[in-house]
C-alpha positions as CSV (number, residue, x, y, z in Angstrom):
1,X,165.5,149.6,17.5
2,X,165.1,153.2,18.4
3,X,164.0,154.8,16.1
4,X,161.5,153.3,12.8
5,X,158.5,154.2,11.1
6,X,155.1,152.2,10.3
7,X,154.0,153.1,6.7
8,X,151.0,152.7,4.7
9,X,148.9,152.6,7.9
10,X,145.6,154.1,8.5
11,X,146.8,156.1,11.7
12,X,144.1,156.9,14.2
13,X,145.8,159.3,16.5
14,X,143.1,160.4,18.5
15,X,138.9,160.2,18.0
16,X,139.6,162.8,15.3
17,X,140.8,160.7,12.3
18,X,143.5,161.6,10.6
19,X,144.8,160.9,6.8
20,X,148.2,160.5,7.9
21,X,149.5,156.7,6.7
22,X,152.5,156.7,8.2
23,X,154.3,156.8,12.3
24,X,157.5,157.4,13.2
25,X,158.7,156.4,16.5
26,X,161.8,158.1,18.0
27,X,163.2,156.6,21.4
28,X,160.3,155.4,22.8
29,X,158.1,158.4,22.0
30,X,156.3,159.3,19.3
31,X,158.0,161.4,16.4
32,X,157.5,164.6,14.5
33,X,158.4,163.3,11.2
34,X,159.8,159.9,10.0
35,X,162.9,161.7,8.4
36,X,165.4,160.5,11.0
37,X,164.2,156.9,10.9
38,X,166.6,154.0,10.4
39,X,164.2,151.4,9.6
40,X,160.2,151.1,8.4
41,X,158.0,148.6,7.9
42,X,155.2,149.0,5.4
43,X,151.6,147.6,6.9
44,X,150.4,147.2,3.0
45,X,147.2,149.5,3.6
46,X,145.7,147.0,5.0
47,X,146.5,148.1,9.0
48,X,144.8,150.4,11.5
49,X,147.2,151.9,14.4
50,X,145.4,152.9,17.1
51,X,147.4,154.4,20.8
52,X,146.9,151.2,22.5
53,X,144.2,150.4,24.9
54,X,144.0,151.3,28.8
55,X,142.3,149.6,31.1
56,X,141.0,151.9,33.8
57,X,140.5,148.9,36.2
58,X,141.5,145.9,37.1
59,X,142.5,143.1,39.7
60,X,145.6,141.8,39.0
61,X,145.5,139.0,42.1
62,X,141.9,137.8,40.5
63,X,141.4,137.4,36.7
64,X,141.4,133.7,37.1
65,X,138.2,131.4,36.0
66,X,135.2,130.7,36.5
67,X,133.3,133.7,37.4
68,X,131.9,133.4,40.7
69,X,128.1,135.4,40.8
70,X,125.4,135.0,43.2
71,X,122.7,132.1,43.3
72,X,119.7,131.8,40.0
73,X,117.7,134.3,40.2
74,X,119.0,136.3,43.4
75,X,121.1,139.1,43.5
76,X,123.9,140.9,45.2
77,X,123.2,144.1,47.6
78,X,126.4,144.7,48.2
79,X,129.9,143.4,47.1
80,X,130.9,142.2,50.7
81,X,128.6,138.8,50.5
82,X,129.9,138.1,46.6
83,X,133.8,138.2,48.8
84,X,132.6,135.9,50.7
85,X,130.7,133.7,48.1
86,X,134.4,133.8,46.4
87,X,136.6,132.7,49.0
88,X,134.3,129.5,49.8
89,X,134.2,128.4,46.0
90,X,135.9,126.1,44.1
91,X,137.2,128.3,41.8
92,X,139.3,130.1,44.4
93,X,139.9,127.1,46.2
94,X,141.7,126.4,42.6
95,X,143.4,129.4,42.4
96,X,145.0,128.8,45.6
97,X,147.5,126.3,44.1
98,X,148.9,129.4,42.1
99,X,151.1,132.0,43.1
100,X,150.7,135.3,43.7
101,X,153.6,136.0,40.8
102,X,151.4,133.4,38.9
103,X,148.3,135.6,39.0
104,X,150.3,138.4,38.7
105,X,151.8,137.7,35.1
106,X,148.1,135.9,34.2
107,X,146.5,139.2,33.8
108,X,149.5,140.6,32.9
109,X,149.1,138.5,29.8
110,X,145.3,138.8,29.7
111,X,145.6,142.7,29.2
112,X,148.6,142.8,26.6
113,X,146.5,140.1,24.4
114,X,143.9,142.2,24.5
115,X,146.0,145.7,23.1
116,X,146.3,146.9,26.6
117,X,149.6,148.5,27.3
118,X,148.5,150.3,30.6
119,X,146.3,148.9,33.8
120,X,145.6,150.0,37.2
121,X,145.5,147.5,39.7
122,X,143.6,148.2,42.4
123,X,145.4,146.6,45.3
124,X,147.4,148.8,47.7
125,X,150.7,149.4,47.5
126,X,151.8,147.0,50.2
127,X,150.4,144.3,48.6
128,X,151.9,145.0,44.5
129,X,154.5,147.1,44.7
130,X,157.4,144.1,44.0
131,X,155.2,142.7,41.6
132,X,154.4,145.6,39.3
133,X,157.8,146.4,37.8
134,X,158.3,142.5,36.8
135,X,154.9,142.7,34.5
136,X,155.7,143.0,30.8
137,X,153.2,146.4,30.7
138,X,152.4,149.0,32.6
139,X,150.7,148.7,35.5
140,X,151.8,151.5,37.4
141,X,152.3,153.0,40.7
142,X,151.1,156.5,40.7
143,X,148.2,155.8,43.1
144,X,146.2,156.1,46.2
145,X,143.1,154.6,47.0
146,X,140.7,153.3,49.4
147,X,139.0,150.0,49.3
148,X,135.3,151.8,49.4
149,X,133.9,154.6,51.1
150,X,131.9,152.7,53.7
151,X,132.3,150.8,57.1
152,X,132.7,147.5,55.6
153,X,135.6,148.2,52.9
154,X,138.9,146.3,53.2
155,X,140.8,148.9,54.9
156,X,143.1,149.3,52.1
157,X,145.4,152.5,52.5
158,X,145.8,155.2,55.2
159,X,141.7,156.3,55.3
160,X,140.3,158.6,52.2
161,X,141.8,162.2,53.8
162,X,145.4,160.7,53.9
163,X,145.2,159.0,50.7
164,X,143.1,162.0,49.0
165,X,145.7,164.6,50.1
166,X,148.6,162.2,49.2
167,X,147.3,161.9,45.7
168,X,146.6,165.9,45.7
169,X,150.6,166.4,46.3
170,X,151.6,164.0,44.0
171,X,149.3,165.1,41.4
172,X,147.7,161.1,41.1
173,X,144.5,159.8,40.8
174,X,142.8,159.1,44.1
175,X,140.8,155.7,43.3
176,X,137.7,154.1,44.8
177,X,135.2,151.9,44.9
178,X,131.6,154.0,45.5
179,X,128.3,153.0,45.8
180,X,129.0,149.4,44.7
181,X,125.5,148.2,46.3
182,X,122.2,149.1,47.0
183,X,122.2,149.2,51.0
184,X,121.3,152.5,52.6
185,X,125.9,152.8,53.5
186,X,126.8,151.9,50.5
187,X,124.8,154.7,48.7
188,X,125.8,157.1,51.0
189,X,129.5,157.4,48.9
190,X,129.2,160.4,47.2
191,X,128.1,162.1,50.6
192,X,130.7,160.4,52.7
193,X,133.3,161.9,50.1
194,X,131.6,165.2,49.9
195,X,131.9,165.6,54.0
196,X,135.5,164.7,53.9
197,X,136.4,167.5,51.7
198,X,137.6,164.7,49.2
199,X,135.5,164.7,45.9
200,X,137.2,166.7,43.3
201,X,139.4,166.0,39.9
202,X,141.7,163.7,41.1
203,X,139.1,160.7,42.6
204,X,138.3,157.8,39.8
205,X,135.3,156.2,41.1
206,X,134.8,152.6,40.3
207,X,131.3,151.2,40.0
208,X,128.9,154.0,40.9
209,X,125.9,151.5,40.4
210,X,123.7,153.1,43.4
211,X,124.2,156.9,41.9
212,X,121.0,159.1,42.1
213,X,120.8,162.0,39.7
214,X,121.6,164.3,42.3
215,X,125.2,162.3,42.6
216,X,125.9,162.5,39.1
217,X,125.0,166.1,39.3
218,X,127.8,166.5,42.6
219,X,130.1,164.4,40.4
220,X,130.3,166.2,37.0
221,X,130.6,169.5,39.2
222,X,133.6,168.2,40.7
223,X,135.4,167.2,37.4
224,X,135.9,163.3,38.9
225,X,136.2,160.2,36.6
226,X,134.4,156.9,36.4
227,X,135.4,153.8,35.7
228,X,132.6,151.7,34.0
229,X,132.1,147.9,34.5
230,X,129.1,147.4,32.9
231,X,129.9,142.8,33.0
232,X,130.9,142.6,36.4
233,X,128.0,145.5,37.5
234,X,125.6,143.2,35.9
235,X,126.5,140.0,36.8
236,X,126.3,140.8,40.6
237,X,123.8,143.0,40.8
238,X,121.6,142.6,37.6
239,X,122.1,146.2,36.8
240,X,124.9,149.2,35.8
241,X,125.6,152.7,36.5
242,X,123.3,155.1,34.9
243,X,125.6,155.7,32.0
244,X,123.3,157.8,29.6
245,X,123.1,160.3,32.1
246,X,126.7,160.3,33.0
247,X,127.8,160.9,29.5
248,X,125.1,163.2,29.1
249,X,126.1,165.0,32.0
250,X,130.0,165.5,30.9
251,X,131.8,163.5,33.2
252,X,134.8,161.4,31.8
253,X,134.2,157.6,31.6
254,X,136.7,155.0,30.9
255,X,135.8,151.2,30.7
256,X,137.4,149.0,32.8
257,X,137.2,144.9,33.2
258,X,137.6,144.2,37.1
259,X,138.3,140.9,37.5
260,X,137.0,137.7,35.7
261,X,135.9,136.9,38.8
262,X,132.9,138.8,37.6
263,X,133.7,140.7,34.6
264,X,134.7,139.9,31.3
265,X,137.1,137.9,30.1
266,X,139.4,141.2,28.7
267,X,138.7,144.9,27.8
268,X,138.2,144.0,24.2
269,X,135.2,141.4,25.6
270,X,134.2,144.3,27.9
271,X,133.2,146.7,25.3
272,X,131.0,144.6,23.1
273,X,129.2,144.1,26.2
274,X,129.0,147.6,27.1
275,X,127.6,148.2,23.7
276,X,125.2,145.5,23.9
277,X,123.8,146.4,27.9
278,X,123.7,150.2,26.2
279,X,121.3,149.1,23.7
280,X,119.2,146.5,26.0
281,X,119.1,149.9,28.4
282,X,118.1,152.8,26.0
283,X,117.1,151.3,22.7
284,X,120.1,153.0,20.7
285,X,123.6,152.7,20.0
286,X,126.8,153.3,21.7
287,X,128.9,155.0,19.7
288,X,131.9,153.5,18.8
289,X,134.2,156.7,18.5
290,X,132.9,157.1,22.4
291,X,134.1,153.5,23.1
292,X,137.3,154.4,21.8
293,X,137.5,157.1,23.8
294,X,137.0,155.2,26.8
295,X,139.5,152.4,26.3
296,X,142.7,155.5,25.2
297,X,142.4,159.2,26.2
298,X,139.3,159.1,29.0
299,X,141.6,156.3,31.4
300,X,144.4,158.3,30.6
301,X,142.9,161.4,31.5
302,X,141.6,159.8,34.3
303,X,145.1,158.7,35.6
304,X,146.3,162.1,34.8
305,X,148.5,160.9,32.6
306,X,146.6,162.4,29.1
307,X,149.6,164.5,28.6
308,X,151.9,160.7,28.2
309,X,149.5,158.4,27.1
310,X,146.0,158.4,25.3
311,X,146.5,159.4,22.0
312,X,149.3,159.5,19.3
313,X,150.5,162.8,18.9
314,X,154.6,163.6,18.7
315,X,156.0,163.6,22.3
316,X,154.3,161.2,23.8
317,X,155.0,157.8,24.6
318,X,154.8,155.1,21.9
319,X,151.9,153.1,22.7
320,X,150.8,151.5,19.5
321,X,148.2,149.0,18.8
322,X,148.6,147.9,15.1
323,X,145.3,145.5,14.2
324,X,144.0,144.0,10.5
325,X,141.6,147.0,9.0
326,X,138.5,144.7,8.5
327,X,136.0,147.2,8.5
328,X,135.7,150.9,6.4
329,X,135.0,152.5,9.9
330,X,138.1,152.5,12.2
331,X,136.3,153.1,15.4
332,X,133.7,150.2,14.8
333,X,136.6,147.9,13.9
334,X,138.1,148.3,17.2
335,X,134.7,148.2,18.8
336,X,134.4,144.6,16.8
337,X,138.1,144.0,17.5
338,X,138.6,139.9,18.2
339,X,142.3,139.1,19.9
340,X,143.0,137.4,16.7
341,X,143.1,140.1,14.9
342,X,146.1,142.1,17.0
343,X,149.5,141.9,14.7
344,X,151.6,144.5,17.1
345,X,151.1,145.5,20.4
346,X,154.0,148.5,21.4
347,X,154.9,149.8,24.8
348,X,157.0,153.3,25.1
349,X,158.5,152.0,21.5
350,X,159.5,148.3,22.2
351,X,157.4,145.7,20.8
352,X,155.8,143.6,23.5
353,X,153.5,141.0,20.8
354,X,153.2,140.7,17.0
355,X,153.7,139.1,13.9
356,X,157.1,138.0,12.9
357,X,157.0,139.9,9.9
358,X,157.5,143.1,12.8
359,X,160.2,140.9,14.1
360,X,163.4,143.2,12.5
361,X,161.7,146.1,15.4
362,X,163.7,144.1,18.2
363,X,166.9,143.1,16.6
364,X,168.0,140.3,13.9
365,X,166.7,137.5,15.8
366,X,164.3,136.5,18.8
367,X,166.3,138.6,21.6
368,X,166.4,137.2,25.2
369,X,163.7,137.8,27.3
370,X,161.0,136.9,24.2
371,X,159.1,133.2,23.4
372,X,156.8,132.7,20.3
373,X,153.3,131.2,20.4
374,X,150.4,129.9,17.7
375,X,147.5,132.5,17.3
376,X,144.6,131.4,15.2
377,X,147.6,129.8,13.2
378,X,150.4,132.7,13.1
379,X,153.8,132.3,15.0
380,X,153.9,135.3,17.0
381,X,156.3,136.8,19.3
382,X,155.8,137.9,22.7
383,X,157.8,139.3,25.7
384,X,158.3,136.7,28.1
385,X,157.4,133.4,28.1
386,X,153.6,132.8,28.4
387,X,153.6,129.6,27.0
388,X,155.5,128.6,30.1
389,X,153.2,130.2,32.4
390,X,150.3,128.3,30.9
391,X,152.0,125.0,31.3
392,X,152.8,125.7,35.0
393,X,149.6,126.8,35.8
394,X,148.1,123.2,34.0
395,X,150.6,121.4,36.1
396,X,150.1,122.9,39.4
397,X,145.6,122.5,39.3
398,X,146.4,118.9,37.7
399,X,144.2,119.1,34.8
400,X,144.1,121.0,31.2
401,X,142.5,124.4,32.2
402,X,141.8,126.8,29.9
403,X,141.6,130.7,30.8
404,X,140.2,132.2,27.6
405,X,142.1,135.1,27.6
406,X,145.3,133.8,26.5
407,X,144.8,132.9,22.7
408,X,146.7,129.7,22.4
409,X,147.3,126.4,23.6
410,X,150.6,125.9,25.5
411,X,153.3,123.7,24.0
C-alpha cells in the first residue's frame, strides 16, 4: 500500500516530543497530512512510533555466537591478538560450516528484530557489495573506509588519502577504526589522520578507546563522528572511550553493536549496557532522550544521511518503529525496549515485521517474499523467510543452536 496513516499513536518525531497522534505515509516517505490516505490503522493509544533505529556499526560476516574475549583476568592491547584468538576458536571453527550469504541474512535479521532499519557494515566493498542489496534492510553502500589507521590494519580499501578524498567527492562518510588499543601505534590515530590531511566532518571513528583529551579536543574541532561500542570495548579491553568528555565536548555519538563476536547481542542490548557502564563510570545517569539520539538522528548524521533518515519529519523516508507504550516516558521506554515488545518495523514505507493486525499495510493476504513466525506467543509477519534460515543453520553445525537475537524457535 502506498499511501496509509497510523492513528492514535504517540508520535515521537524527533528528541523533541510532539502531541501529534497520528502519521501519514505517502510513497515511501513521510507525509504532510493524512488527508490523501487510502487506508489507516488505529494503534488504540496504546503505541509509540519512533524513526526506526540505526546502527552506526556493525559486522555483517561476524554476529554469530559465542563471544570470543581474551583469557580470565587478562586483557586485550590491541584488537589484532583478539583476530587471532577468533580464527583458532571453536566458535569460528563453527561458523565456518555457514555461508557467507548465511551470515549475511543472520545479522540481517539480528538488526530488523531489534527496530533497526539501517546498518553499516564495515567490510569493503569487494567483499559485500553482492550481498548488500539481497538483505531485507538497509545496509548500504555509500562508504569508504580503512581497516585502522596503523601498520597492522587489514588493508581494507585504497589507503586513508584515497579513500578520504573518495568519500569527500561523494559526499560519504569516511569510516575507521582508531585507537582500538593501548600500544604506543595504535594511539597514535588521531595524529596519523591529522598528518594525512584526513580528519575532518566526513570520518566516523569506531572505538576511540586510547583517546587522550587532547584527541577529543582535535576531534570535536574537526566536526568528526563516533561510533560508540561500549560491550565489545569492554569486553576486550576492560574499558570504553571517554564518553563523558566526548558528549561534553559536542562531538556527535551514535551507538553501534560490532559484532557478537564481542559485543552485544543487538542495539537494543547495546544500549542498556551503555547505560549501565555510564553509571558504573561516573555515578549518574545516561539520559535516555540522548540514547535516543544515538540510535536515530546522530548515526544518521553521521552517515550524512540526516537529511533522509533520523527523524520523522514530512519528506523523508518512512522509517517507522511502532512498539507497546509501557512506560509514561517515551525515551526511557525505548531505552527499556525488549524485542518482544516491537509490533511494526517499516522501511521507506513497506512493512518489513509486525503484527498481523498491520497485515492489510501489504496487501489482502501474506504477499510473496514474506513468512510468519511465534514471538513471545504472537504470529508475526516478516519479510523473508527467517524461520528457514534458522533451520538451515541447525542443520548444517548438527545440533539445536540458539543465536539469541532471533526471537523464536524455528518450525
Amino acid at each position: 500500500m502506498d499511501s496509509y496513516t497510523l492513528q492514535n499513536g504517540r508520535i515521537i518525531a524527533s528528541s523533541a516530543s510532539s502531541n501529534v497522534s497520528s502519521l501519514a505515509v505517502s510513497k515511501g516517505k513521510i507525509g504532510e497530512t493524512s488527508a490523501n490516505s487510502k487506508f489507516s490503522i488505529n494503534l488504540g493509544n496504546a503505541s509509540y512510533v519512533y524513526p526506526a533505529l540505526i546502527n552506526i556499526h556493525d559486522h555483517l560476516r561476524g554476529n554469530y555466537l559465542p563471544r570470543v574475549g581474551p583469557k580470565k583476568d587478562s586483557y586485550y592491547l590491541n584488537w589484532l591478538p583478539w583476530d587471532n584468538d577468533l580464527k583458532s576458536s571453536a566458535t569460528y571453527s563453527e561458523r565456518s560450516n555457514l555461508s557467507v550469504e548465511n551470515l549475511y541474512f543472520l545479522s540481517a535479521y539480528k538488526n530488523l528484530f531489534s527496530g533497526v532499519t539501517t546498518v553499516n557494515d564495515h567490510f569493503p566493498h569487494e567483499l559485500n557489495n553482492d550481498l548488500l542489496p539481497k538483505l531485507p534492510i538497509r545496509a548500504f553502500k555509500e562508504y569508504t573506509l580503512a581497516h585502522e589507521c596503523s601498520s597492522f590494519d587489514l588493508k581494507w580499501g585504497e589507503g586513508i588519502e584515497i579513500e578520504h578524498r573518495r568519500a569527500k567527492r561523494n559526499n560519504w562518510p569516511f569510516i575507521t577504526h582508531l585507537e582500538e588499543g593501548f600500544d604506543p601505534e595504535s594511539q597514535d590515530g588521531v595524529g596519523v589522520l591529522e598528518r594525512l590531511g584526513c580528519l575532518d566532518d566526513h570520518c566516523l571513528l569506531i572505538h576511540c578507546i586510547g583517546f587522550s583529551d587532547a584527541d577529543i579536543a582535535k576531534v570535536a574541532k574537526a566536526g568528526a563522528s563516533i561510533s560508540w561500542c561500549p560491550a565489545s570495548n569492554t569486553f576486550m579491553f576492560n574499558v570504553t572511550c571517554k564518553i563523558r568528555k566526548m558528549l561534553k565536548a559536542g562531538i556527535n555519538i551514535g551507538i553501534g553493536t560490532d559484532s557478537t563476536h564481542t559485543g552485544s547481542i543487538n542495539l537494543l542490548e547495546e544500549m542498556r549496557f551503555a547505560r549501565q557502564i555510564y553509571r558504573d563510570m561516573y555515578g549518574e545517569d545516561l539520559n535516555a532522550k540522548t540514547i535516543f539520539s544515538m540510535v536515530t538522528i546522530n548515526p544518521a548524521k553521521a552517515f550524512r544521511m540526516e537529511k533522509r533518515l533520523g527523524t520523522l519529519e514530512p519528506g523523508k523516508l518512512a522509517d517507522i518503529l511502532v512498539t507497546k507504550a509501557r512506560l509514561d516516558d517515551p525515551y526511557e521506554n525505548l531505552a527499556q525496549l525488549p524485542m518482544e515488545d516491537i509490533e511494526l518495523l517499516v522501511m521507506e514505507g513497506r512493512p518489513l515485521y509486525g503484527e498481523l493486525r498491520f497485515l492489510p499495510l501489504l496487501g489482502d493476504s501474506l504477499p510473496a517474499g514474506y513468512s510468519t513466525i511465534m514471538v513471545a506467543g504472537r504470529e508475526m509477519f516478516v519479510v523473508g523467510n527467517p524461520g528457514a534460515l534458522y533451520a538451515e543453520v541447525r542443520k548444517k553445525v548438527g545440533f539445536a543452536k540458539v543465536l539469541d537475537y532471533l526471537p523464536f524457535e524455528p518450525l
